[in-house]
VOTIVO-36080 format. One record per residue (C-alpha): residue number from 1; residue in one letter; x, y, z. Coordinates in nm, 2 decimals, padded with zeros to 4 digits. Last residue first. Example, Ala and Ser with C-alpha at 12.3 -4.5 7.8 and 13.67 -1.06 7.14 Angstrom:
# residues 2
<pt><loke>2</loke><vexvex>s</vexvex><east>01.37</east><north>-00.11</north><up>00.71</up></pt>
<pt><loke>1</loke><vexvex>a</vexvex><east>01.23</east><north>-00.45</north><up>00.78</up></pt>
# end
This chain:
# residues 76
<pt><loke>76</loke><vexvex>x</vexvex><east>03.60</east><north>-02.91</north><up>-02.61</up></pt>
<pt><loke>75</loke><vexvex>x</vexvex><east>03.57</east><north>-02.79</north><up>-02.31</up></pt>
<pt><loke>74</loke><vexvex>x</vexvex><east>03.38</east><north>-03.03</north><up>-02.01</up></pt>
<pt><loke>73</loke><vexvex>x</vexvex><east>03.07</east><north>-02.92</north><up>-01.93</up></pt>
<pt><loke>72</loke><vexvex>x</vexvex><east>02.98</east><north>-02.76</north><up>-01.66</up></pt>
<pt><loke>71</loke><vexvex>x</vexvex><east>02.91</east><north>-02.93</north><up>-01.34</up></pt>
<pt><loke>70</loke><vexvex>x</vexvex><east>02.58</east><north>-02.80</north><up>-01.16</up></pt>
<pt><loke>69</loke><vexvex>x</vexvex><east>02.69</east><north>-02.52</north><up>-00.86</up></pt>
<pt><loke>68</loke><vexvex>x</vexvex><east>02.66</east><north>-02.21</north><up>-01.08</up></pt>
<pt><loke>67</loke><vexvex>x</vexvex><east>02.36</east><north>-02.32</north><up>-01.28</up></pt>
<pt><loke>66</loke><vexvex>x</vexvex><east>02.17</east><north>-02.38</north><up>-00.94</up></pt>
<pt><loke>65</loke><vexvex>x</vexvex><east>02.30</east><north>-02.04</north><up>-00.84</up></pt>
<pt><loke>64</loke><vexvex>x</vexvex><east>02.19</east><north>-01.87</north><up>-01.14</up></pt>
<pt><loke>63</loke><vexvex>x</vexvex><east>01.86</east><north>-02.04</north><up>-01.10</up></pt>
<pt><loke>62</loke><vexvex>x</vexvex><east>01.79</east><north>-01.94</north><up>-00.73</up></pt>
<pt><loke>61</loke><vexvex>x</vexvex><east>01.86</east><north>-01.55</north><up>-00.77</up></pt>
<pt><loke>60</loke><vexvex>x</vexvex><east>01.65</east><north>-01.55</north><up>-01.03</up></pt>
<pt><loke>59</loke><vexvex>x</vexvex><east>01.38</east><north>-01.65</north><up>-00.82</up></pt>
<pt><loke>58</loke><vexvex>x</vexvex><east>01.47</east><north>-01.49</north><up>-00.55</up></pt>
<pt><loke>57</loke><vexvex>x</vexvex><east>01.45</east><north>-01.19</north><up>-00.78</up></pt>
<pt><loke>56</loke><vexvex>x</vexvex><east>01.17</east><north>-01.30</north><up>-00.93</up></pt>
<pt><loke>55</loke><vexvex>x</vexvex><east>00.98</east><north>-01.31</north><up>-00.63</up></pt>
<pt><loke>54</loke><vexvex>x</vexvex><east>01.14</east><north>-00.98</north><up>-00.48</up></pt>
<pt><loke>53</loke><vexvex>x</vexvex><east>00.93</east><north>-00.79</north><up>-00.80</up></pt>
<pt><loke>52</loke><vexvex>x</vexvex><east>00.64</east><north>-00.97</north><up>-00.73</up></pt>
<pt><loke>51</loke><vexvex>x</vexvex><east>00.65</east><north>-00.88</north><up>-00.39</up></pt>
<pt><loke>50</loke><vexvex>x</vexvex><east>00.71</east><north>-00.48</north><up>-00.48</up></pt>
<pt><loke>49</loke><vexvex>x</vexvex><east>00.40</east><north>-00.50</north><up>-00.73</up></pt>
<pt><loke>48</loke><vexvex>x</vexvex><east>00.19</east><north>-00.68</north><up>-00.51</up></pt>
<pt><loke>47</loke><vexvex>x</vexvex><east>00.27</east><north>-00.42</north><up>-00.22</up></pt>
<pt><loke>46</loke><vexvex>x</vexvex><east>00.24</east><north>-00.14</north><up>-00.48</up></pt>
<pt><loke>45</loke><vexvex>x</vexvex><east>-00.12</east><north>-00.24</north><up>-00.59</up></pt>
<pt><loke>44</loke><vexvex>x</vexvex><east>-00.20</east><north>-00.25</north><up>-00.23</up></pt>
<pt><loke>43</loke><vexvex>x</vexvex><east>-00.07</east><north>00.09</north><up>-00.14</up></pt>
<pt><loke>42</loke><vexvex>x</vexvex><east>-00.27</east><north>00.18</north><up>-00.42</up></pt>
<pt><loke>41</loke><vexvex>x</vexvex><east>-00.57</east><north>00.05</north><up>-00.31</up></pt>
<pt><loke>40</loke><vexvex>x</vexvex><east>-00.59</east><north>00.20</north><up>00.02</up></pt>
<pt><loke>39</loke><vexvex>x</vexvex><east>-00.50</east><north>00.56</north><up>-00.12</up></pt>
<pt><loke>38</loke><vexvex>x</vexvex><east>-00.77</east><north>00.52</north><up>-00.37</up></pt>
<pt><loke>37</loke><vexvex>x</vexvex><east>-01.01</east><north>00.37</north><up>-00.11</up></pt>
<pt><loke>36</loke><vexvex>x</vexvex><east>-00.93</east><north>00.72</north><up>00.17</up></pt>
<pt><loke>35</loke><vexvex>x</vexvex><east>-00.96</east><north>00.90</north><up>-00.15</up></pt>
<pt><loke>34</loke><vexvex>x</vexvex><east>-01.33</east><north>00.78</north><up>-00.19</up></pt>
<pt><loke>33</loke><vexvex>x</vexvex><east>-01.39</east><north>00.83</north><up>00.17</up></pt>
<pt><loke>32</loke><vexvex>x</vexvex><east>-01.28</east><north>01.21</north><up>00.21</up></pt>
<pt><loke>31</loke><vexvex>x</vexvex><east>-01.50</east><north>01.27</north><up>-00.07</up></pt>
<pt><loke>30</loke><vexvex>x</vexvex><east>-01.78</east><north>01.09</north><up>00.04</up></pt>
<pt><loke>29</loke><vexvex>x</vexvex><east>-01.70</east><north>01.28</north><up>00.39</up></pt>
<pt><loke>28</loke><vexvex>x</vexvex><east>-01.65</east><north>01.60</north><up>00.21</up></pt>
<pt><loke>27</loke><vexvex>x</vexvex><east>-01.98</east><north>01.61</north><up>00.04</up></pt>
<pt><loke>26</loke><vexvex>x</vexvex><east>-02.17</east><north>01.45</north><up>00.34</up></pt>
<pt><loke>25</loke><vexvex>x</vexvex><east>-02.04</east><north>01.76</north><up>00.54</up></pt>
<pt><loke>24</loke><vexvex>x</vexvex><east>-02.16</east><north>02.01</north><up>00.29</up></pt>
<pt><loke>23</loke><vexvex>x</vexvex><east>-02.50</east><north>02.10</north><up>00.45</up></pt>
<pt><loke>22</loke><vexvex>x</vexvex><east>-02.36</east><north>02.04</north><up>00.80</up></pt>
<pt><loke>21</loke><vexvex>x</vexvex><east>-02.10</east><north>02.28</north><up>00.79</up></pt>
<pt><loke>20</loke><vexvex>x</vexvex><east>-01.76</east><north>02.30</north><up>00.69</up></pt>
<pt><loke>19</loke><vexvex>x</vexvex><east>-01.56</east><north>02.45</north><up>00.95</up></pt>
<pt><loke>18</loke><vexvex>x</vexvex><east>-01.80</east><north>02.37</north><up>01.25</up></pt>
<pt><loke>17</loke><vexvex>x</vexvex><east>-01.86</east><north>02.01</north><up>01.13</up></pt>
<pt><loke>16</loke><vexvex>x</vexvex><east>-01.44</east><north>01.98</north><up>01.07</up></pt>
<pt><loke>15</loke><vexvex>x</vexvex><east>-01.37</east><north>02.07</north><up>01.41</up></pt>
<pt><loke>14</loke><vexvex>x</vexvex><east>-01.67</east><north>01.87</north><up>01.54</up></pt>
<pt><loke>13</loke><vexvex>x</vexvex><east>-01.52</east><north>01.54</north><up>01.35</up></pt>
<pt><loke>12</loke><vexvex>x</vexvex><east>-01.19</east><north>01.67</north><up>01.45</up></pt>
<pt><loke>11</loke><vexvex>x</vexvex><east>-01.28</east><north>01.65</north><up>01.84</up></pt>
<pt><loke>10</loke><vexvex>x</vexvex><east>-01.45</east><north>01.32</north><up>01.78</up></pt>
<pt><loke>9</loke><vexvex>x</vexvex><east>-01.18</east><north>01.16</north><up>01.62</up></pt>
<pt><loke>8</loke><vexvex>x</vexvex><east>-00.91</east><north>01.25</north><up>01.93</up></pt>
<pt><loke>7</loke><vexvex>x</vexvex><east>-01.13</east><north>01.15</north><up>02.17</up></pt>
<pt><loke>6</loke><vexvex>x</vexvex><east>-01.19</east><north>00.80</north><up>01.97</up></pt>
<pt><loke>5</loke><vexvex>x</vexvex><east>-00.82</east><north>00.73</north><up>01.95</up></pt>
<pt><loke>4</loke><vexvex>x</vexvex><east>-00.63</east><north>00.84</north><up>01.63</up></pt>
<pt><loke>3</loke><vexvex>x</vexvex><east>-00.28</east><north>00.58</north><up>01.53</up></pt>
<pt><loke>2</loke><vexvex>x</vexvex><east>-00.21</east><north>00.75</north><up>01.22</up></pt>
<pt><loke>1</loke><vexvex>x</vexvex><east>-00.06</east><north>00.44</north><up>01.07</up></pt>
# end
């Protein structure tokens, strides 16, 4: 992911507190933390849509090659 070590956090969390200011620093950390949940759900949301969507495939997959390997009948 982003791969931040402590240091690294600290120095943009007094970055940001100098920017912004204490007053409105709840404001953009609620902020900051509802996006942070959007962005968290909707990777999730496209990970079960994405293996869903290999599922059938396999699935589908699976079944034409069952139906390609059983005996057809004969022609009439």
């Amino acid at each position: 992911m982003l791969d931040l070590a402590w240091p690294e956090v600290l120095v943009i969390g007094a970055v940001a507190l100098v920017a912004i200011g204490p007053k409105d620093m709840p404001k953009a950390l609620y902020a900051l933390g509802r996006f942070a949940g959007k962005a968290r759900r909707f990777a999730e949301n496209l990970n079960r849509a994405l293996d869903q969507v290999s599922h059938e495939a396999e699935s589908a997959d699976k079944t034409t090659k069952d139906n390609s390997s059983s005996p057809s009948p004969p022609p009439q």
